[in-house]
C-alpha positions as CSV (number, residue, x, y, z in Angstrom):
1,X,25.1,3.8,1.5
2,X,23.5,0.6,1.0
3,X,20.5,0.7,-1.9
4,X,18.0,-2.2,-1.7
5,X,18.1,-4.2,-4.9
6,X,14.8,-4.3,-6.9
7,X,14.3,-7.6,-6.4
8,X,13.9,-7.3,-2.9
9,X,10.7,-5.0,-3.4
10,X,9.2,-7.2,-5.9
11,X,9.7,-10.6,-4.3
12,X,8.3,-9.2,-0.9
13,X,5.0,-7.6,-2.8
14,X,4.3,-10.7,-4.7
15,X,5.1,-12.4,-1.4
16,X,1.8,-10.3,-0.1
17,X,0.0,-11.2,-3.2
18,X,0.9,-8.2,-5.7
19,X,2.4,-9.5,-9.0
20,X,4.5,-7.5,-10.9
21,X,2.4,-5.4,-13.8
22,X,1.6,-6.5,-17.3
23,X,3.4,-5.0,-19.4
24,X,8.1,-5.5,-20.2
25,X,7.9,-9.3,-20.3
26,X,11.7,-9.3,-19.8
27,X,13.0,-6.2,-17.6
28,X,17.3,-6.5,-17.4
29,X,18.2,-5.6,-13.5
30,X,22.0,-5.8,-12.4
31,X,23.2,-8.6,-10.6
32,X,21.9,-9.7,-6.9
33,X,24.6,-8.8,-4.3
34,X,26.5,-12.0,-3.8
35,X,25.8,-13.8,-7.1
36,X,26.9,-13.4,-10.6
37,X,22.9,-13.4,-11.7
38,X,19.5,-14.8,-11.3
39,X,16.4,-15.0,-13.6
40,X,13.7,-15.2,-11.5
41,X,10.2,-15.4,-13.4
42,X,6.2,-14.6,-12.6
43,X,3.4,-14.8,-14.4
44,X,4.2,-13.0,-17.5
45,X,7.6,-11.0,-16.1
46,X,10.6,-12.6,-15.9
47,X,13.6,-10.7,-14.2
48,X,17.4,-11.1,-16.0
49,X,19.3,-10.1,-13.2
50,X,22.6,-9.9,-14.2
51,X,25.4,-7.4,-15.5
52,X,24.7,-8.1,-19.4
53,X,23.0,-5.8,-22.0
54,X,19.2,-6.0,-22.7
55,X,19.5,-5.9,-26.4
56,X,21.6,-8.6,-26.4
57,X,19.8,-10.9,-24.0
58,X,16.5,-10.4,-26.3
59,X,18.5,-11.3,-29.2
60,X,19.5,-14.8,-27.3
61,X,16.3,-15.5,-26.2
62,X,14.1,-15.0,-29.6
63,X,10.5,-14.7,-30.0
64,X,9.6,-16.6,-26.8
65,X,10.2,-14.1,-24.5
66,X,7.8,-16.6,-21.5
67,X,9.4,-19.8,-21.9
68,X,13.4,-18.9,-23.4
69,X,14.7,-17.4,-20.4
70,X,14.1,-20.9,-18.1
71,X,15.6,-22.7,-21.2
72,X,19.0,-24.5,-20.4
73,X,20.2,-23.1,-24.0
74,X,19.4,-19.6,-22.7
75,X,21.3,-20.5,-19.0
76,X,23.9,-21.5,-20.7
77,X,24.7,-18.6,-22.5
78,X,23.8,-16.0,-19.1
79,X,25.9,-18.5,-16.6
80,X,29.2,-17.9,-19.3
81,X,28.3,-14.1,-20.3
82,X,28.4,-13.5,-16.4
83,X,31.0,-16.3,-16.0
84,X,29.0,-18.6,-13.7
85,X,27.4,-21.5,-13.2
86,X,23.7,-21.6,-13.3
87,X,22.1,-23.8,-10.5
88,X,18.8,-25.7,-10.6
89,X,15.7,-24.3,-11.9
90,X,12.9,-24.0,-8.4
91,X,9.8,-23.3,-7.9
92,X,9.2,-20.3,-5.5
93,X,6.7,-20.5,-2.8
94,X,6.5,-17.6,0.0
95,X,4.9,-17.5,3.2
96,X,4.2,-14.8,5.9
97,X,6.2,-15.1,9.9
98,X,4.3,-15.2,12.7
99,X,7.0,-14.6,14.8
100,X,5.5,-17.5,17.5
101,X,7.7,-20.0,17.2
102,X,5.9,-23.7,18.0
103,X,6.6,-25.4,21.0
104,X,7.5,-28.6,18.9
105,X,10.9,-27.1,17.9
106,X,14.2,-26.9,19.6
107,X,17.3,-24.6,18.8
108,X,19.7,-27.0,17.1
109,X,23.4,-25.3,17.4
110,X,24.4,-28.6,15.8
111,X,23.3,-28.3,12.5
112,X,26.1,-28.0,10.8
113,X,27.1,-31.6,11.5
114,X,23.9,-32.8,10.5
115,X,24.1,-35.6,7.7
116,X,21.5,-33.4,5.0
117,X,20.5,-30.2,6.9
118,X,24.2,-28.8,6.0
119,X,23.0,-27.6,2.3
120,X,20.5,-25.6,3.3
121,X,22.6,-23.3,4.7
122,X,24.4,-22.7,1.2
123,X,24.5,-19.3,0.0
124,X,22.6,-18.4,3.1
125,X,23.6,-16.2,6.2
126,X,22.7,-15.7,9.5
127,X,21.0,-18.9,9.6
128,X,19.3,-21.2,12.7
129,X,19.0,-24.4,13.3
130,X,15.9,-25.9,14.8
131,X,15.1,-29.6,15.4
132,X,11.7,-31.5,16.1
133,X,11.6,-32.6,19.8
134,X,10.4,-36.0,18.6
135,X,13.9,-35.9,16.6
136,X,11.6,-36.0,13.0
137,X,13.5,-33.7,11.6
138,X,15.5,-30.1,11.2
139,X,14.3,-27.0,10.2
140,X,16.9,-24.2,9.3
141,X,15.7,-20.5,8.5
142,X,18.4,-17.8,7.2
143,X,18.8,-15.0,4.9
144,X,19.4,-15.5,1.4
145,X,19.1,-13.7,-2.3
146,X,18.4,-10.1,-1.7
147,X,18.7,-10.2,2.4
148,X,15.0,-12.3,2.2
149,X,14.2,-14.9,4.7
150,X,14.5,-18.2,3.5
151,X,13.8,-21.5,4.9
152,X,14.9,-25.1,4.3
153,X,13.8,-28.1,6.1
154,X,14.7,-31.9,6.3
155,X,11.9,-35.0,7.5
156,X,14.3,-37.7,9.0
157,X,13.8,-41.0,7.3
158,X,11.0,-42.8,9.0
159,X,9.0,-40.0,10.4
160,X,5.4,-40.1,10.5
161,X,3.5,-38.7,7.5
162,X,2.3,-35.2,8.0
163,X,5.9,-34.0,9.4
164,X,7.6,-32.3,6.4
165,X,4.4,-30.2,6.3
166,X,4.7,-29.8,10.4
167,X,8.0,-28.6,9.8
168,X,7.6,-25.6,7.3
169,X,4.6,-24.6,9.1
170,X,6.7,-24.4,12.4
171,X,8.9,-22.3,10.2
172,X,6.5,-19.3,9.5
173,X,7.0,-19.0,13.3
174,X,11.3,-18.5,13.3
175,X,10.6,-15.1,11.2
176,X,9.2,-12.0,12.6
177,X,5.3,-11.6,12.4
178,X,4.6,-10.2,8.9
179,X,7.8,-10.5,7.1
180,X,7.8,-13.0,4.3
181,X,9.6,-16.0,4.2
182,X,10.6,-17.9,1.1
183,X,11.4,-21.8,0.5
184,X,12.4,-23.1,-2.8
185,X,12.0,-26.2,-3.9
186,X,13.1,-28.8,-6.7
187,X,9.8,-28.8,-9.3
188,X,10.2,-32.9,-9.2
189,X,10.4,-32.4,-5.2
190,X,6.7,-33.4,-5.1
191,X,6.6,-34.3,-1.4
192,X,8.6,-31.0,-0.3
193,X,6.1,-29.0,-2.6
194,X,3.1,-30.9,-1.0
195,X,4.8,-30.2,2.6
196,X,4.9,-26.3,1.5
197,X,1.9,-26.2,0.1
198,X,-0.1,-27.9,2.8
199,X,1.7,-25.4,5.7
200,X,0.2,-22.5,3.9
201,X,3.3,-21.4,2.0
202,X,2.5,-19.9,-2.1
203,X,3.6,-20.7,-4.9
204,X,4.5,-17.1,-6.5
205,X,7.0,-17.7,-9.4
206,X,10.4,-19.8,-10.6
207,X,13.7,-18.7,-10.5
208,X,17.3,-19.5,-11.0
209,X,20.4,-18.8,-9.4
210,X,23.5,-18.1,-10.9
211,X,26.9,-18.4,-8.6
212,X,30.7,-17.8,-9.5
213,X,32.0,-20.0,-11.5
214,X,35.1,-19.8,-8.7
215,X,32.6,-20.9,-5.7
């Protein structure tokens, strides 16, 4: 019987605009299927998910409980405890699907052999490809940590200003109306963030991923 991990429930509510409750700044949830961990932090609740002891993640992360547990000093020690690697620290913005998908994209089986699209699909399953019919750029929408939608997209070098954004709106409609739809993105990634944010995606929290250190 397959259980829904409790990350699943609590990314989807704060997707919809419920946060997590004040209250256990740190809460200590196994490992996402897939990954050896993740630390995924909101406002003032930050999720350890990995197989390690609470005790002894409070002891490594000290008296800052709010800022320790994105620390690379902190990573370090989760990523070998769990042996993984830790991957970059994202910002996490979530959107709703309007299941409509716009007439400016075009299903785009060829992805994979796309020069940059081909990382977006990493760690990801199920995943489409769709390109702009003005060839401006690619957007691909899968499912990722915890079975959630997730979209990445790619602006083609040259395209007109205003496309990044065209293209993570036109994602919102690749996922079914109502379900939400997450795309991370590199804090220094200020013209992806911009795109996001412009397209109505949210930003709702941080998080880091943690794969095998095998992968």
């Amino acid at each position: 019987m397959n259980t829904e991990h409790v990350l699943a429930a609590v990314l989807r509510s704060a997707a919809h605009g419920s946060f997590p409750a004040e209250g256990e700044t740190i809460r200590v949830v196994p490992a996402p299927p897939g990954l050896a961990g993740a630390v995924v932090a909101f406002t003032g609740c930050i999720y350890v998910a990995a197989d390690v002891d609470r005790d002894e993640v409070l002891v490594q992360l000290g008296p800052d409980l709010l800022s320790s547990p994105s620390q690379p000093a902190f990573l370090a020690w989760l990523a070998t405890a769990v042996d993984g690697v830790a991957l970059n620290n994202e910002v996490v913005l979530a959107g709703i699907g309007t299941g409509t998908p716009d007439g400016s994209l075009e299903p785009f089986p060829e992805w994979r052999d796309h020069e940059r699209a081909g990382h977006g699909a990493v760690r990801r399953r199920d995943v489409s490809g769709w390109i702009r019919s003005d060839g401006g750029g690619v957007v691909l929408v899968g499912r990722g940590m915890v079975d959630r939608w997730e979209v990445a997209y790619e602006v083609e070098p040259g395209a007109p200003a205003g496309t990044g954004r065209a293209l993570a709106a036109a994602a919102l409609g690749l996922v079914p109306a109502g379900e939400p739809v997450f795309a991370q993105v590199a804090p220094g990634h200020a013209q992806s963030l911009r795109a996001a944010l412009g397209a109505g995606f949210r930003p709702i929290g941080g998080e880091v991923l943690i794969i095998e250190a095998h992968e």
